[in-house]
C-alpha positions as CSV (number, residue, x, y, z in Angstrom):
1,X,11.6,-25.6,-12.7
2,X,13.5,-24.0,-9.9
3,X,12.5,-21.0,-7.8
4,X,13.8,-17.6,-9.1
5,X,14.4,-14.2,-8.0
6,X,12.8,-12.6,-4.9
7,X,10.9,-9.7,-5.7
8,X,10.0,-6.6,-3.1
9,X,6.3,-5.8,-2.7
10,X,6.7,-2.7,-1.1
11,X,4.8,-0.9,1.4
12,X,3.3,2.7,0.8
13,X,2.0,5.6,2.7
14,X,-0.7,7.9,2.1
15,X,0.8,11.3,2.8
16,X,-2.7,13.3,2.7
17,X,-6.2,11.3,2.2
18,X,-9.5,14.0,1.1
19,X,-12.6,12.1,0.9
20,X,-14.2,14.9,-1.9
21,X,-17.4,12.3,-2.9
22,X,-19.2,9.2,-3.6
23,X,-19.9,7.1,-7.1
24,X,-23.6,6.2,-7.1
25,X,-22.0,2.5,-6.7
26,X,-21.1,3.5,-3.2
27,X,-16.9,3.8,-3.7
28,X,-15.7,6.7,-2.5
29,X,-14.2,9.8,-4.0
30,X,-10.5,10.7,-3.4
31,X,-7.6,12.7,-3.4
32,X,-4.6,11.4,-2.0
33,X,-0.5,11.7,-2.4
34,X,1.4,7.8,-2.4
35,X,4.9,7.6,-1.8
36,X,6.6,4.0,-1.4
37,X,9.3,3.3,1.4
38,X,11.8,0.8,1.3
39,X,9.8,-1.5,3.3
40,X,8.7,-4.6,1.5
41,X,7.2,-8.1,1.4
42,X,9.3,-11.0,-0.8
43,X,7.6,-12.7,-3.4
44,X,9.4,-15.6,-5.5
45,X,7.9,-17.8,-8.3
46,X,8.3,-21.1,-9.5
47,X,6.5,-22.1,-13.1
48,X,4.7,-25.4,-13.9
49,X,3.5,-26.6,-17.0
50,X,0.1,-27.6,-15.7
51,X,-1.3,-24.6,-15.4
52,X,-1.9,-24.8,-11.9
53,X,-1.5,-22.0,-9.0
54,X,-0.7,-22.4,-6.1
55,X,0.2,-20.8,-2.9
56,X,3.3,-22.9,-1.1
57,X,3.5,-20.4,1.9
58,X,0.3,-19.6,3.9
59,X,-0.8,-16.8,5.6
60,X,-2.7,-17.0,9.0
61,X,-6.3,-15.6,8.3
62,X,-6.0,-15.6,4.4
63,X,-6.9,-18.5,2.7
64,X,-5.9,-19.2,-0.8
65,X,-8.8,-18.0,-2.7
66,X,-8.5,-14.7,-0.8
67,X,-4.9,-14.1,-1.2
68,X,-4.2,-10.9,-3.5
69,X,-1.5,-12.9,-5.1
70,X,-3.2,-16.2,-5.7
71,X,-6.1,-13.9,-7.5
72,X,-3.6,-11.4,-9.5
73,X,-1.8,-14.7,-11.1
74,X,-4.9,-16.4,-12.0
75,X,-6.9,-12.9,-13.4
76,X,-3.6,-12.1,-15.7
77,X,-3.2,-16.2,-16.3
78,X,-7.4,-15.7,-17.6
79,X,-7.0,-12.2,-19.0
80,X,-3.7,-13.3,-21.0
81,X,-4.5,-16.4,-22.3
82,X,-1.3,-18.3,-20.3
83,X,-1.2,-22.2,-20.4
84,X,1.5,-21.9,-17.7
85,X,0.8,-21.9,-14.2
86,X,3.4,-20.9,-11.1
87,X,3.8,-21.6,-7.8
88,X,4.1,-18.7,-5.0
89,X,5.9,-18.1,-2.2
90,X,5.3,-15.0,-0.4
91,X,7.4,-13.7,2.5
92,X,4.9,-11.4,4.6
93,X,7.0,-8.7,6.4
94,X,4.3,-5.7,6.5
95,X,2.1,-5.9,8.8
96,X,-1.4,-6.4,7.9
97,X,-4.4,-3.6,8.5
98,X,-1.7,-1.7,8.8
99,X,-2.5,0.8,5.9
100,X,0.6,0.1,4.0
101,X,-1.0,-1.6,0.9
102,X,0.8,-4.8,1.7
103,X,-1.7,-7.0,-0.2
104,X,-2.1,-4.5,-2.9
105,X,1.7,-4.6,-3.6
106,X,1.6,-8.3,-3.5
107,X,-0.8,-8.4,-6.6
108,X,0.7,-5.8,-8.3
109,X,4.2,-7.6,-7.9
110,X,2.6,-10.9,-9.1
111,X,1.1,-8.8,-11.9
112,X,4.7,-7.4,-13.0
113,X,6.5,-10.8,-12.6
114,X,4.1,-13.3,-14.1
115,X,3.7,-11.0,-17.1
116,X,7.5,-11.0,-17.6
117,X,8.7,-14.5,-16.7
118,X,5.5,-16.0,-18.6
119,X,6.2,-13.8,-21.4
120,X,2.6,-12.3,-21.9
121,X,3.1,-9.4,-23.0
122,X,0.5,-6.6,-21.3
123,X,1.7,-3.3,-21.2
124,X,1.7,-1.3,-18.0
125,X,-1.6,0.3,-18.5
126,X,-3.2,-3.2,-19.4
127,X,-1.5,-4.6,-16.0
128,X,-2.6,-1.7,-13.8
129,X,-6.4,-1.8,-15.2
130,X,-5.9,-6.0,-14.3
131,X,-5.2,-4.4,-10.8
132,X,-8.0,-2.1,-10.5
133,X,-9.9,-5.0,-10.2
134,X,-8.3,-6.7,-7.5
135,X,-8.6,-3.4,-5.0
136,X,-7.8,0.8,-5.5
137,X,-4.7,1.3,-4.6
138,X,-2.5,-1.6,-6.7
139,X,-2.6,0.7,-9.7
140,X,-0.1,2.6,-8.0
141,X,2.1,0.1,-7.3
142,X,2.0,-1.9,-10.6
143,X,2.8,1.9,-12.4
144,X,5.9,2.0,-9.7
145,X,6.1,5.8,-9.3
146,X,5.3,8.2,-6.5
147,X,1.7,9.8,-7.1
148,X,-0.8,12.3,-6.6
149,X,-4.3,10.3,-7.1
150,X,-7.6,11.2,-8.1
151,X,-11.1,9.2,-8.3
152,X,-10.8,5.9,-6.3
153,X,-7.5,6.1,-6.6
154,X,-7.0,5.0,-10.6
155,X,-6.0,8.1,-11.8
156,X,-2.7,9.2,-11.3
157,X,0.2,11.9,-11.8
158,X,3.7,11.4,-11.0
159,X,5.0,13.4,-8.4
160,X,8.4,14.8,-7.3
161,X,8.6,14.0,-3.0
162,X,11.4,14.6,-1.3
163,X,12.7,11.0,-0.2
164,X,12.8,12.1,3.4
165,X,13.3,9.3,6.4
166,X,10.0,8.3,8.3
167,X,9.1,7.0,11.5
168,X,6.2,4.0,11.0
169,X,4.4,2.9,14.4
170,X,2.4,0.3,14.5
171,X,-0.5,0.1,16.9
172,X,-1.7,-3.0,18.0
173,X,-4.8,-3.3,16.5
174,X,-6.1,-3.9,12.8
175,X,-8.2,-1.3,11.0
176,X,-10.9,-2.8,8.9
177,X,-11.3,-0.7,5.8
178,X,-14.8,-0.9,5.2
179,X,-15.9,-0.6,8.5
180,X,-14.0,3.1,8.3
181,X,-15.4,4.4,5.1
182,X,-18.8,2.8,6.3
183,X,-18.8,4.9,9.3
184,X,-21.9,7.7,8.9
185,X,-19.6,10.6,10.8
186,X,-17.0,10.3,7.9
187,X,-16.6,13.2,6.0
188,X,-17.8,13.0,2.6
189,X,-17.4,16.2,1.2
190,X,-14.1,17.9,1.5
191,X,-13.4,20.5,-0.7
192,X,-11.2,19.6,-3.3
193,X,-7.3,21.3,-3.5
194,X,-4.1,21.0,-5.9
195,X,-1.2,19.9,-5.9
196,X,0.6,22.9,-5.4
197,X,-2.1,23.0,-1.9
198,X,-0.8,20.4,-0.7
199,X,3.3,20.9,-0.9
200,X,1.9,24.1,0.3
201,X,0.9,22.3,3.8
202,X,-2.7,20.8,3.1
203,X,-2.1,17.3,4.4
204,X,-4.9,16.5,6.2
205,X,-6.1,13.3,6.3
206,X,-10.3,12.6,6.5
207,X,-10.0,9.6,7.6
208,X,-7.9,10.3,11.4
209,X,-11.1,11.7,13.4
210,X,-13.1,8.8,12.9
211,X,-10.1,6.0,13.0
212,X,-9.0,7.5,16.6
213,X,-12.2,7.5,17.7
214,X,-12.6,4.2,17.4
215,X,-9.3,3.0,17.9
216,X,-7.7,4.5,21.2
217,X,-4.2,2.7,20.3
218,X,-4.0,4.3,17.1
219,X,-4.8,8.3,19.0
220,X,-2.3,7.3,21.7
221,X,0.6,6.4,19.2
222,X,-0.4,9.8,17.4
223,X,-0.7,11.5,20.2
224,X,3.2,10.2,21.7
225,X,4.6,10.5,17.9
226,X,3.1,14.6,17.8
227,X,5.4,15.5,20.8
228,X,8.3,15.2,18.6
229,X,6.9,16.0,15.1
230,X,3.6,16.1,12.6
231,X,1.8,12.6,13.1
232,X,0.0,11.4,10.6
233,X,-2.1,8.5,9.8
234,X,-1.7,6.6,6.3
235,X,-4.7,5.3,4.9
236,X,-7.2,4.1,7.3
237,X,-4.5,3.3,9.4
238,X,-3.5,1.8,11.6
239,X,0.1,2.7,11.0
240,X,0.9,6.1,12.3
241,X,4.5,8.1,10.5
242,X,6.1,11.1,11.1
243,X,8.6,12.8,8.8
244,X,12.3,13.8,9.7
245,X,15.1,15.1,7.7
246,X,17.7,12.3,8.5
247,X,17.5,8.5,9.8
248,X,19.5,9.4,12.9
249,X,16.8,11.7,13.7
250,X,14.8,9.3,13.3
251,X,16.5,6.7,14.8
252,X,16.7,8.4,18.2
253,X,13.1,9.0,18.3
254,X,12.4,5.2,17.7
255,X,14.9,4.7,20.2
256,X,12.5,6.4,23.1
257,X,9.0,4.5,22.0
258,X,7.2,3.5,24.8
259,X,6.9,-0.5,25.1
260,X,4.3,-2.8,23.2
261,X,4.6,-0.1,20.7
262,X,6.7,-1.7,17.6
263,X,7.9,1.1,15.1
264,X,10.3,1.0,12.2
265,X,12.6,3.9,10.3
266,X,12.2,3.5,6.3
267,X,13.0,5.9,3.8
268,X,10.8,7.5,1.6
269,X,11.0,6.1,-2.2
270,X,9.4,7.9,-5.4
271,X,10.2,4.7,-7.5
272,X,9.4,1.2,-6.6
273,X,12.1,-1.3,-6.4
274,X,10.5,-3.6,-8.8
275,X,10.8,-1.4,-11.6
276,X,15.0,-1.8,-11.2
277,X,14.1,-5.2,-11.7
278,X,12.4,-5.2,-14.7
């Protein structure tokens, strides 16, 4: 069969991150706000009839049983009870360790596309539990809608953001996840607020102290981005964003960034581009 449509993957920030506890299995307890931005990676798909999947475009430092994409196709191909199999091509443009869910909205893409163009029929909820599998945050993406987020990050409420223009640094360094949340100095125990705190102004984000602390390039880039407006980190980083009212104020920020410091304007989305495709 031949290849089909590209579809976005696309990358999302965390606009405020509490750490409020811990399970007795050691994940960790969160409140947090997603919004997408219309920043993506490109996945396309190619069916077989043998069942098989595989990856045609690799990805340096990922190898094919660790590839969110590779494992989302064959956990809905098992879950589903699919004879087909697919091949995929994935076009990486988010960076990676970058705190933009890239490989989280790269399963939950291959989640949403398999289940259509193999016909299997899971509803939304029975895809995003699939996800919660794979790693927290690709229920988010596989429900497509702009969230507040509770628990490890499975329970969600739609939320109304204004789609506002961001500007996304990217340090040059890769945050490791675990290694963050791992760290003893990390809050724990933040008290817990509501949404009405935090479009109110509560947008801190736990996480910052302990990721600048360890990574210089990531305090630097907040600490050039804050002259010119609220710098935030989005997940564990390392991507650092700022919020502005319109791309060309945006734009002539990006315009003055320092060199060996790549950045990016995206706008802010409260519904994910696949969904228009499905």
């Amino acid at each position: 069969m031949s290849w089909g449509k590209s579809w976005p993957a696309p990358a999302k920030l965390n606009l405020m991150l509490r750490i409020v506890g811990r399970r007795a299995d050691g994940y960790h307890l969160l409140q947090t706000v997603f919004q997408f931005v219309d920043l993506a990676d490109q996945l396309r798909f190619r069916l077989r009839n043998d069942g098989v999947i595989f990856r045609v475009s690799a990805i340096e430092g990922v190898s094919e049983e660790h590839d969110l994409s590779v494992r989302a196709a064959r956990l809905l191909q098992s879950e589903a009870g699919v004879a087909a199999g697919a091949d995929i091509e994935l076009v990486k443009n988010l960076p990676m360790g970058a705190g933009l869910g890239g490989g989280s909205s790269d399963a939950a893409t291959t989640l949403l596309a398999l289940n259509h163009l193999w016909g299997a029929g899971l509803t939304i909820e029975q895809l995003a539990e699939l996800g919660l599998r794979l790693g927290a945050d690709v229920p988010v993406f596989v429900h497509g809608f702009a969230a507040w987020a509770e628990g490890v990050g499975e329970h969600l409420e739609p939320v109304d953001l204004p789609e506002v223009w961001y500007l996304l640094l990217f340090p040059p360094c890769h945050v490791a996840t675990g290694e963050i949340f791992s760290t003893p100095e990390l809050t724990r125990d933040s008290a817990r607020i509501t949404i009405a705190d935090f479009f109110a102004g509560s947008r801190e984000n736990d996480c910052m102290p302990i990721v600048c602390k360890s990574y210089p390039e990531v305090a630097k880039a907040i600490d050039w981005l804050g002259n010119y407006a609220e710098a935030r980190l989005t997940g564990t980083g390392a991507t650092v964003f700022a919020a502005f009212d319109s791309k060309d104020d945006a734009q002539q920020v990006l315009e003055q960034l320092p060199e060996k410091l790549p950045g990016v304007v995206a706008r802010g989305l409260n519904r994910s581009p696949v969904m228009e495709m499905l």
